[in-house]
N, C-alpha and C positions, 0 to 999 in steps of 0.2 A: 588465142588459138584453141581450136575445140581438142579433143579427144577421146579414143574409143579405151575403155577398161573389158580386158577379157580374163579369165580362172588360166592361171600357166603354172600350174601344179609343179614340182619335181620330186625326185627323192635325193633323201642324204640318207646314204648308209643304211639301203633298204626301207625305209620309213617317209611316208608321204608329207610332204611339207604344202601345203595349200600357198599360193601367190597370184597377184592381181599383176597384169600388164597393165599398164599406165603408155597408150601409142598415141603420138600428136599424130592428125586428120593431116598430114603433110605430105603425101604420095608412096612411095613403093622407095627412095632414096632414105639407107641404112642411115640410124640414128643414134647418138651415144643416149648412153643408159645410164641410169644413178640405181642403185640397187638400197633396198633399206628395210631393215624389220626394228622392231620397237625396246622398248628398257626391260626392267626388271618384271618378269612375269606380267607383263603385259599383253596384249593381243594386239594384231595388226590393225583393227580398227578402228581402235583408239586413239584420236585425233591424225593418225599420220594420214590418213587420206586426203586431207586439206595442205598437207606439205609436198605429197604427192600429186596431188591436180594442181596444186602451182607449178608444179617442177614440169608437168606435161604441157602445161597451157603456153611455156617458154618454150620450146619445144624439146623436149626432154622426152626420152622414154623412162619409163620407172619400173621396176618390178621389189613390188612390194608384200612381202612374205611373214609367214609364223612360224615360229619354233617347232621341230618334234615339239611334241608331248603341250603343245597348246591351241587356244583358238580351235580353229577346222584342221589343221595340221591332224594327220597321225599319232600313233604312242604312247605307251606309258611309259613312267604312271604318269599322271595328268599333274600339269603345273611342277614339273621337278627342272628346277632350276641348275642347269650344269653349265659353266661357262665352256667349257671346253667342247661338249656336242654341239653346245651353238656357235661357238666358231668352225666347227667343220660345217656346219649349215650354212652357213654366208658362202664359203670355200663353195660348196655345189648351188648355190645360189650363182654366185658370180658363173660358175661354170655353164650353168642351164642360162643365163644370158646371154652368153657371148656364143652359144651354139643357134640361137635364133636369126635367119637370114634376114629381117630387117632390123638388126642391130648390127653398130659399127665394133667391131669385136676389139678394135682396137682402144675406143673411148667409152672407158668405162671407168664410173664414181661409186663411190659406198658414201650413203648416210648412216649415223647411227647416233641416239638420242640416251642420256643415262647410261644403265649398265650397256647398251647395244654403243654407244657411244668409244668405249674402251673396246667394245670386239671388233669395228673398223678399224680401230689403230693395230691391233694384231693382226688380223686380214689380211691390210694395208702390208705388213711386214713380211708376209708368207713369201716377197718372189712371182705371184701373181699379174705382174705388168698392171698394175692399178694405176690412173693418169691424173686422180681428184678425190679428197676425202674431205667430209665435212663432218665432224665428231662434235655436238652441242650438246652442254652439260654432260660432259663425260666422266665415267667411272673410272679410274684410270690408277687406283691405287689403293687394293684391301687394308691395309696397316693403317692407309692415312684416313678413311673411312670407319672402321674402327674405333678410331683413336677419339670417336667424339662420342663414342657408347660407355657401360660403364661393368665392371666386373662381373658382378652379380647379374646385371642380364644374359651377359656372354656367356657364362656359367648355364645360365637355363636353358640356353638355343643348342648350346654343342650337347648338352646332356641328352635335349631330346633328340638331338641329330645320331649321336651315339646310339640309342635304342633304338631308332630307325633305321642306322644302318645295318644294326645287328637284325631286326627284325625282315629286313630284306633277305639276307643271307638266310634266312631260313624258312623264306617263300610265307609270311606272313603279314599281314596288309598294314601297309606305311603309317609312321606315326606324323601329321600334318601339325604344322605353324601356321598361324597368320600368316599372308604375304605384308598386310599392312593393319595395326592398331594404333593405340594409344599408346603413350609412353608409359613403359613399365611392362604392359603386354608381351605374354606371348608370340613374336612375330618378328620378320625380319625388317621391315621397314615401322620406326617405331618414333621417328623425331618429332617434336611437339609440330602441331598441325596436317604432317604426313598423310596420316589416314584419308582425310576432308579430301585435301586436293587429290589423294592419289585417285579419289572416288570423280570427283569431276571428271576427269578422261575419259569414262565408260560411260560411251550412248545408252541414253533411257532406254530401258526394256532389254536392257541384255543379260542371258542369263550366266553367271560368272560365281567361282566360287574361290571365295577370301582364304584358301589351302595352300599350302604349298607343303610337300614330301620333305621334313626336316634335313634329310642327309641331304640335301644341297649347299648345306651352310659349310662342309669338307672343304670341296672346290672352292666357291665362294674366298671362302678366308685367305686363302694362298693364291689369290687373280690378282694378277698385278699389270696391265697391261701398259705400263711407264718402261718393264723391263723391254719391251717390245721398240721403242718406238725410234731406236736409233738406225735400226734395217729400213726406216718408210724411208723409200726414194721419190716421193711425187708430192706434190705440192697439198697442204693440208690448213683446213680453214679451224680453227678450233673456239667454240664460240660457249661463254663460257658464266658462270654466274657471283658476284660478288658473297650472296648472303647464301650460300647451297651449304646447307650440314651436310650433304649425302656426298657430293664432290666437293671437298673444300677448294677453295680456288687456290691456294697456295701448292696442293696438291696438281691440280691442271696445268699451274703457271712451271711449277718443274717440269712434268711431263711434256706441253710442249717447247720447253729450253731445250730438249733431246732430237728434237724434229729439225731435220735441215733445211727442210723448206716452209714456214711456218707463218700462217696469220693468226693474229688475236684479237677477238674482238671480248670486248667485257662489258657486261650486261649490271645495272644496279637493282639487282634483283633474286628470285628466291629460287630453289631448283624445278619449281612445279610454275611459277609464273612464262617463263617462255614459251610455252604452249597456247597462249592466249593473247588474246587483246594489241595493246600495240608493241609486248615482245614479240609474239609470235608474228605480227607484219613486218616488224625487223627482219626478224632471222630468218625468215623463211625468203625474204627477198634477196637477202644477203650471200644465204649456201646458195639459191640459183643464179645470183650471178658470179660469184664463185665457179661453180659447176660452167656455167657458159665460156665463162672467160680462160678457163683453164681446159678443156675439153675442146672448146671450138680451137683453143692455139695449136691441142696434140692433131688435128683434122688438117693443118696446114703444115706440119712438120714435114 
């Protein structure tokens, strides 16, 4: 099935968020939508557009978005990683789709991938009449993420996060971490091989900068998106990876023990491999017919 991609901007909380409509070439009859922005300081066009042209070639609409303070999006400061603003950002995501006349306002999915992967099960939980979630390699528990770091680096990220927040507070310009290094580096994603793969996701020639505003790691530490997941009322695909330092799987497998309505799929693989190869022709077949099958059933209710 073909489809047309047009810019469907909106804002969250005054602040311009840049987003791609993703419309299957299917006539003028209202279509359900899967909604989806990407992981940890990431940008929307790092690989999800190949998740999102499968999802529209089924016929799916897709509106596929960037954070405030990333990508084309609006704000500063640039790269500040708040879980909490990006979950109001999903919140007027979903809102700015379900106000467009050729969407079915009623069949509507949230994808999300890594740390975005834990902000759909929040979402999911806000009471928003959500009908399908597909949460793959999800974040879904600071303590149990954590827990594979080691003192002494923790020690250096909150020190500089500390100065940076203080250095906020008095209008003076942010002290910046890695988003991704070496182990032992200053940064927040730091697990041996991280860096390499985090880097494969970004299209040749993009200009992007390996910063992030330390005071994100505040927030960060205390996200826990497990506490969330006992409010999801709709049916939720959670697809997930055996070898991920960043989401331990023991950690996803409690998280979705809390899900009432819950599939699991378990991958023998690493947390940066699903995006590729024949994980990624897995799981990307998998959420859309997930998303079909659960979305076309809410169209006949």
């Amino acid at each position: 099935m073909t489809f047309t991609r047009i810019d469907s901007d909106f804002y969250s909380h005054g602040t311009r968020c840049a987003a791609w409509l993703y419309r299957p070439d299917t006539g003028s009859e209202p279509l359900p939508a899967v909604v989806m922005a990407h992981g940890f300081a990431a940008e929307r066009g790092w690989r999800l557009p190949e998740y999102a042209e499968r999802f529209a070639e089924k016929g799916l609409s897709v509106l596929l978005f960037d954070y405030r303070n990333f990508g084309d999006s609006s704000g500063r400061p640039r790269n500040l990683v708040h879980p909490n603003l990006q979950c109001e950002d999903w919140v007027e995501a979903v809102r700015h789709v379900r106000s467009m006349e050729q969407i079915d306002s009623k069949r509507i999915g949230l994808w999300g991938t890594s740390f975005s992967g834990g902000h759909v099960l929040v979402t999911a939980a806000k009471g928003l009449d959500i009908k399908a979630v597909v949460a793959q390699v999800p974040f879904v528990d600071s303590f149990a993420s954590a827990g594979s770091g080691n003192i002494r680096q923790m020690g250096r990220l909150f020190y500089a996060a500390f100065l940076d927040l203080i250095m906020s507070w008095v209008g003076k310009e942010e002290i910046k971490i890695g988003i991704t290094g070496k182990p032992g580096s200053l940064a927040f994603l730091t697990h041996e091989g991280w860096e390499e793969q985090y880097r494969r996701l970004i299209p040749e020639g993009t200009e992007w900068e390996n910063l992030s505003p330390a005071r994100g790691l505040f927030p960060m530490s205390i996200y826990r998106p497990v506490k969330s997941v006992d409010r999801i009322d709709c049916p939720v695909l959670v697809i997930y990876a055996i070898h991920d330092e960043g989401s331990p799987a023991d950690a996803v497998e409690k998280a979705a023990a809390g899900i009432a309505n819950v599939t699991k799929i378990k991958y023998d693989c690493g947390h940066f491999d699903i995006y590729f190869r024949d994980f990624f022709e897995k799981a990307v077949d998998q959420a859309a017919a997930f998303f079909i099958q659960e979305l076309e059933a809410e169209r006949t209710t």
